[in-house]
C-alpha positions, 0 to 999 in steps of 0.5 A, spaced: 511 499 522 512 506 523 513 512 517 520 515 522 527 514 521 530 507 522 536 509 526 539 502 525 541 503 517 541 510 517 549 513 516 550 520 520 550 526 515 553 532 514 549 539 512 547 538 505 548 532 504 543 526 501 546 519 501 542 512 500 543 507 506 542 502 500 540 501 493 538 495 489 540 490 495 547 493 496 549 496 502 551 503 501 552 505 509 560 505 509 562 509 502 555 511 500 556 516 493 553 523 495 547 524 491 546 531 491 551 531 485 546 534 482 539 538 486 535 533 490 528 532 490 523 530 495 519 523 493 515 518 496 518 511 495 514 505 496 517 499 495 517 491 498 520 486 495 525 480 496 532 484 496 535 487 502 534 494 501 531 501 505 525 504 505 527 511 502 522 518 502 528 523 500 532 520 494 536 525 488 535 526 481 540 521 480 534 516 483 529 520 480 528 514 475 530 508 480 534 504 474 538 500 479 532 497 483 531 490 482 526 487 478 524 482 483 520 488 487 514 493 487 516 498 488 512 505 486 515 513 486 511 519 487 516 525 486 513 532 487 517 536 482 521 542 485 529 542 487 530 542 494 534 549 494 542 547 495 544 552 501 538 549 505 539 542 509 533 537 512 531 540 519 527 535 524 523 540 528 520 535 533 518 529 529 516 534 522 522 533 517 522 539 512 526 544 507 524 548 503 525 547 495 528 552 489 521 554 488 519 557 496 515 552 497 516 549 504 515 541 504 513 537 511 513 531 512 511 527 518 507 521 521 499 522 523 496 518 529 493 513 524 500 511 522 499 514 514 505 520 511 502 526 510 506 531 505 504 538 507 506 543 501 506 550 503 504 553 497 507 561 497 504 563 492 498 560 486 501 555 482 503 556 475 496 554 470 493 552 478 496 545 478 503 542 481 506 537 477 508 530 480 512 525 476 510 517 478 514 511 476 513 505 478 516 498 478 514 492 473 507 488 475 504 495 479 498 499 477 494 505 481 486 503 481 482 510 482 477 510 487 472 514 485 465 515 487 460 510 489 457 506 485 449 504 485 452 497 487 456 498 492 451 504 494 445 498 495 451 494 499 452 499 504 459 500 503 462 507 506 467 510 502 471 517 506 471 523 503 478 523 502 478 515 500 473 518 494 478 520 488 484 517 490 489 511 489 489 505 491 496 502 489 498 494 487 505 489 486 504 482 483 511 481 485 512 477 492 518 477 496 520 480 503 523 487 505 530 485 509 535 489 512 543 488 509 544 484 515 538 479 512 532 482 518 526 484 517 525 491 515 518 490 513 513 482 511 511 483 505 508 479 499 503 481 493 498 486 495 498 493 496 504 497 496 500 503 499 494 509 498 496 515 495 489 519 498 484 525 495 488 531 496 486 538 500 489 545 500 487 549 506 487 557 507 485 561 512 478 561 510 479 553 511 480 547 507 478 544 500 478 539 495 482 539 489 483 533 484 488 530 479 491 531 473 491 524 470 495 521 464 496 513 462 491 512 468 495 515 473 496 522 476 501 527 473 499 534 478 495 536 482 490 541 480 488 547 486 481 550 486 480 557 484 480 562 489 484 560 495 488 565 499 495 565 500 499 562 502 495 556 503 497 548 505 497 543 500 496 535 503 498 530 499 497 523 504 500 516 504 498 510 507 494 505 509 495 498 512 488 496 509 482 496 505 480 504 505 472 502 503 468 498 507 462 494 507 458 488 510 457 482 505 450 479 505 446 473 502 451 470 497 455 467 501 461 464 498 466 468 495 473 468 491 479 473 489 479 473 482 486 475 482 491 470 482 498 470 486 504 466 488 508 465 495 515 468 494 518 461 496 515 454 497 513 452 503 507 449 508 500 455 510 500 457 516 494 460 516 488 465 512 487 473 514 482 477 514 480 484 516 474 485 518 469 491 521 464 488 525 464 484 531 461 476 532 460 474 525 462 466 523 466 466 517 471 461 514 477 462 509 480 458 503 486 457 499 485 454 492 489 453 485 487 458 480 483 452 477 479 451 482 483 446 486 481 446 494 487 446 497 485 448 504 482 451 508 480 454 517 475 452 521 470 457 522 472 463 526 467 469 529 470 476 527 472 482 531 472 488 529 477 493 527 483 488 526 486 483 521 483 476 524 487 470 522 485 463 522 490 457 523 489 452 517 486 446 517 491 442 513 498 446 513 498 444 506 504 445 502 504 452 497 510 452 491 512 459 489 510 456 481 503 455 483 497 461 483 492 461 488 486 464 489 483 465 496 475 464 500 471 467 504 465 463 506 460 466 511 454 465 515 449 471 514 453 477 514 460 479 514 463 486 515 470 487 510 476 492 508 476 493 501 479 497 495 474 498 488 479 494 483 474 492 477 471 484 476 476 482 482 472 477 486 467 472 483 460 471 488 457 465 489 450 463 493 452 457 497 449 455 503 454 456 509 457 450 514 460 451 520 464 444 519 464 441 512 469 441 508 469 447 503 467 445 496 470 443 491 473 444 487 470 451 488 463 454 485 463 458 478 456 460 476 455 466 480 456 473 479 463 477 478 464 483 484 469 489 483 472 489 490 479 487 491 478 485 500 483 485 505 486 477 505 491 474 505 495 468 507 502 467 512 506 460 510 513 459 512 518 458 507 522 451 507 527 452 511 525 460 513 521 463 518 513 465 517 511 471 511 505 474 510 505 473 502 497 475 499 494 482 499 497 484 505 496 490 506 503 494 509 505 501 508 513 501 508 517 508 507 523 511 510 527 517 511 534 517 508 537 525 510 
């Protein structure tokens, strides 16, 4: 899913003029109220959830606090604070949308070849205090996990964090549903799991780029604090994404593991199959699905990973899930198994259990192993009683729109 217009649910705009597509489920295209009553903003709106809805990256101030969007859905808001200046319009200059704010900054976004947001800031002049304030909001059950440097721990487990995945923010919903269109299509498949990546920020002059770093209060970021000494005017990259995990490692030796994480289909249904993102070629592994109390309710064959993408593994059983149970998910392997993840602490329990390409998982699972703090890229797709197939665990999508 791309970060571009969606042209199937966008109404047709005349100059200045902000409108929402749709709002808390409603369909607003035909008599959507004029949002620039007051001076617009620009925000990045991540949100998935059971109601129809649009993905929205421009929203006014009048949204800016996002009352109206269901509790059912997570959602999250970054709103880089500065009115858009009223006797400028939205330009599209070959994919790059831009304005320019009250303050002379120019905001640009567009789509980068790996499929994440960039937000580029040009900064005209050196920002008050040398920070640019943000403003995050969230909707109920979500968190901002910081990632930050690597530990020891990780560090002796070979895991690869990027530069610009260091300092960042990987970004959670417990609440699962489907992101549809008025008409009931789907827009985006999208249980509980990552609502996005907010990652490291970097400002370049014409003397190159740089770090810079958050100001950070309540355990999210308010501001983006530049370096001293660069140049004017420079660019300031904020960046959105991602599909998955933003670290990488390979697991070896403990041999089963779990989430620690309970969560819940949106609706009852019957598993279809368990995924895993994997980063290494020809290695064996096996998933499960449990109840929260240990319970084994099933489980795949075993499956040989291929780099690079999301393998999915059919389920043994087809076993019956139901949106008021929590479940928790496995991954057994052979000798090594090469994963995406985001660093969420005392997230995944580890146990030393030998590896069976055949036998049935154990259970109920084992629990006198050791806790790691990684949160991997799992997750199951079942289909709903009488619906359709629905990624509903961990499944890590990026979802925004442009309403201009």
């Amino acid at each position: 899913m791309a970060w571009t217009r969606d042209n199937l649910d966008r109404p047709t705009l005349a100059r200045g003029e902000f409108r929402a597509v749709s709002l808390g489920g409603r369909d607003l295209s035909g008599t959507a109220p004029l949002l620039d009553q007051r001076a617009p903003r620009a925000i990045v709106h991540l949100r998935s959830g059971r109601a129809a809805g649009c993905r929205s990256l421009f929203a006014a101030e009048a949204r800016a606090g996002l009352s109206a969007v269901p509790d059912d859905e997570s959602w999250t808001a970054v709103n880089v604070l500065g009115d858009v200046d009223p006797a400028e319009r939205l330009r599209d200059e070959g994919g790059v949308l831009w304005f320019p704010d009250v303050l002379g900054r120019e905001h640009r976004f567009y789509e980068t070849p790996d499929g994440a947001l960039e937000h580029e800031i040009i900064l005209p002049r050196k920002p008050e205090g040398l920070v640019v304030p943000l403003a995050v909001a969230c909707g109920p059950g979500v968190t901002w996990y910081w990632q930050g440097p690597l530990t020891q721990r990780e560090i002796d487990e070979g895991a690869v964090r990027p530069d610009n995945v260091v300092d960042s923010w990987a970004i959670y919903g417990v609440l699962s549903g489907n992101w549809l269109r008025p008409d009931r299509s789907r827009i985006v498949e999208h249980g509980t799991g990552n609502i996005g990546h907010l990652y490291r920020p970097s400002i370049e002059d014409r003397n190159g780029r740089q770090w810079c770093t958050w100001v950070v209060t309540d355990g999210r970021p308010v501001g983006i604090r530049i370096p001293v000494g660069v140049s004017y005017p420079a660019v300031l990259g904020p960046t959105f994404g991602h599909p998955e995990g933003a670290s990488s490692a390979t697991a070896n030796g403990t041999l089963f593991r779990y989430t620690l994480t309970p969560v819940s289909p949106a609706a009852n249904g019957t598993l279809d199959s368990l995924d895993f993102y994997c980063t290494a070629d020809g290695q064996s592994f096996r998933l499960g699905l449990y109840e929260s109390d240990g319970d084994l309710v099933d489980y795949t064959a075993q499956a040989v990973s291929v780099a690079s993408q999301w393998n999915q593994v059919a389920a043994a059983n087809g076993a019956a899930v139901s949106s008021g149970t929590s479940y928790q998910m496995a991954h057994w392997y052979a000798s090594a198994l090469g994963y995406k993840y985001n660093a969420v602490s005392n997230d995944e329990q580890r146990e030393s259990h030998a590896y069976h390409a055949t036998n049935p998982f154990p259970d109920p699972y084992p629990s006198a192993g050791s806790t790691g703090s990684v949160r991997v890229s799992i997750r199951g797709t079942y289909t709903e009683s009488g619906g359709g197939p629905t990624p509903w665990l961990y499944a890590h999508r990026r979802s925004a729109r442009i309403v201009a």
